[in-house]
Structures are given as structure tokens and as C-alpha cells.
C-alpha positions as a printed Julia matrix, in Angstrom:
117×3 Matrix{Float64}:
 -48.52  -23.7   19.35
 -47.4   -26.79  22.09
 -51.18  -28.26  21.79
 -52.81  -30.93  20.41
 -54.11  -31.15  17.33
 -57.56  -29.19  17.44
 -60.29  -28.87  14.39
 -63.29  -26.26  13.4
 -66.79  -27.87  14.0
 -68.49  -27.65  10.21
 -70.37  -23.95  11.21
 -67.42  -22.62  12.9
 -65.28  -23.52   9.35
 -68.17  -21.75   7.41
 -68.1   -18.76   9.65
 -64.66  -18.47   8.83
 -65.22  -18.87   4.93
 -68.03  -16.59   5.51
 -66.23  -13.53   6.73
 -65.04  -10.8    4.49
 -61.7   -10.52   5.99
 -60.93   -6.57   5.74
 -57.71   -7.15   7.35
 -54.54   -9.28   6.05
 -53.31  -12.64   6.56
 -52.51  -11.62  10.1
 -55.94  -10.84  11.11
 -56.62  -14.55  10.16
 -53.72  -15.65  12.18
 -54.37  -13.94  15.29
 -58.25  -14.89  14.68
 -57.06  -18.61  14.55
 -54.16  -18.23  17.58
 -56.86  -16.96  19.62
 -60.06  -19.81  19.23
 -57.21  -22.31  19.74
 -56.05  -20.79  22.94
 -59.65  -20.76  23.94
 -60.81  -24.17  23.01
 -60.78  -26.79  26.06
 -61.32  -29.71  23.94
 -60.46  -30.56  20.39
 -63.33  -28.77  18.6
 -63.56  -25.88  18.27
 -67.01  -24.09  18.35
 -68.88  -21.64  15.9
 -69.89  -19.28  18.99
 -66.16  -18.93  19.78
 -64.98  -18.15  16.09
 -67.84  -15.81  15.96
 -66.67  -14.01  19.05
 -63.23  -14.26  17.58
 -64.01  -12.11  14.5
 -66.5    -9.85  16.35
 -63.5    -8.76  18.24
 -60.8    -8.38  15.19
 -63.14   -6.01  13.61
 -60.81   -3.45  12.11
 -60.02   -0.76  14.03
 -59.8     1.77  11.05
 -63.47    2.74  10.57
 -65.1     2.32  13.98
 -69.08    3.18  14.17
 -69.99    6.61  14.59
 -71.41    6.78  18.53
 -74.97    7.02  17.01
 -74.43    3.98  14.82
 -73.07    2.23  17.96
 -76.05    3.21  20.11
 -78.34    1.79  17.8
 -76.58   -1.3   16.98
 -76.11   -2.07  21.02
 -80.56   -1.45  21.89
 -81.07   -3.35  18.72
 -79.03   -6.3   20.16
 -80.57   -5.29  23.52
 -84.24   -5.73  22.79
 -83.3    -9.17  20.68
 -81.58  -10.7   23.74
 -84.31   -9.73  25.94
 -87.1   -11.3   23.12
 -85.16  -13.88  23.12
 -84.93  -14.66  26.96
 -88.47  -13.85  27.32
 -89.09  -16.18  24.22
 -91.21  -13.73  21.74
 -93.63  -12.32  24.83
 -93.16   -8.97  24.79
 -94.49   -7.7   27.91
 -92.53   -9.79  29.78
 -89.38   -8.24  27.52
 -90.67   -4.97  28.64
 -90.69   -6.04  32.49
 -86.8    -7.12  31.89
 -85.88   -4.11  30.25
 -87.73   -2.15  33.04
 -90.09   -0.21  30.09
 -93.96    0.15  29.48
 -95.07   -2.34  27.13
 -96.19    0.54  24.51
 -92.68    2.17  25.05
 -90.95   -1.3   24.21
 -93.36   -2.13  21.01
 -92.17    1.71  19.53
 -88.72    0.76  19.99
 -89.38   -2.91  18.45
 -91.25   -1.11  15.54
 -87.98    1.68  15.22
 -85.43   -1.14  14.68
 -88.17   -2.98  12.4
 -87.79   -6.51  14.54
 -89.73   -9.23  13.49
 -90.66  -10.97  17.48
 -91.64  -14.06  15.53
 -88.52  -14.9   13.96
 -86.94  -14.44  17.28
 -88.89  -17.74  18.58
């Protein structure tokens, strides 16, 4: 590819082995042309290889818009946990929702707050 010589930090190689690879050979080339491309230095990162295949996922059986829906508040009220590290009310605040509102949507999507810290 005209750059030098890059390598896979040790969880960014077992994200790789990790993944189920629904796709052929090329999916793992274009996965591989594209953390390359993105890398700055000579390592490259897990975050970026997990981007990389969170992108590449097949387009042949896409999420129903309910399933999608779900999946996105799920990641939603995680992030914002996260960011407010495990206190919900202050998650609520972020997410501009009552606290009760916020603990019935934790609840729904059966998050455990104190894994999340």
C-alpha cells in the first residue's frame, strides 16, 4: 500500500480473530486496507479495528427499523451511564428525562448500571 510497515496491537489482532466474518476474503481485505489507511503511527488500535468491522457489517440482512431503534437507545442510555459514571440521575439530566422515566427504560433493556462503572 506505499506505507510503512504497520502492526495490530494484541486486542485489535483478537478482535479480528474474534469476528465471525459473514463476508469473504474481501471483506477482510477492505477491513484491513481501511485501519491501515487510518492508522497515524505504526500500531494499529483495537477501537479502530472495531470501528472497522462495525462498518463492514453485511449489507444483506440489515436490522428491521424496530431492531435498530432499540439497539441505538440501548447504546444511548450506556454512553450516557457511562459519561455520568453509573449516577443515574445525572444520566437522566443528559438525556433530558425524569429520573423514573430513565430507570423504566434502564429496566426495558435489562442494563446492569454497575457493570457500567
Amino acid at each position: 500500500m506505499g506505507q510503512e510497515q504497520k502492526q495490530f496491537a494484541n486486542d485489535a489482532m483478537h478482535a479480528l480473530v474474534r469476528y465471525d466474518w459473514p463476508g469473504n476474503i474481501r471483506q477482510l481485505q477492505n477491513v484491513i486496507e481501511q485501519v491501515v489507511a487510518l492508522t497515524p503511527g505504526k500500531v494499529i488500535a483495537a477501537q479502530l479495528v472495531e470501528s472497522a468491522l462495525n462498518s463492514n457489517v453485511s449489507i444483506a440482512e440489515p436490522l428491521s427499523l424496530n431492531d435498530a431503534k432499540k439497539e441505538f437507545e440501548r447504546d444511548y442510555l450506556i454512553n450516557t451511564l457511562k459519561m455520568s459514571a453509573g449516577n443515574v440521575a445525572e444520566a437522566a439530566k443528559l438525556a433530558k428525562r425524569n429520573r423514573s422515566d430513565f430507570y423504566k427504560l434502564i429496566k426495558k433493556h435489562n442494563i446492569n448500571v454497575e457493570s457500567l462503572i
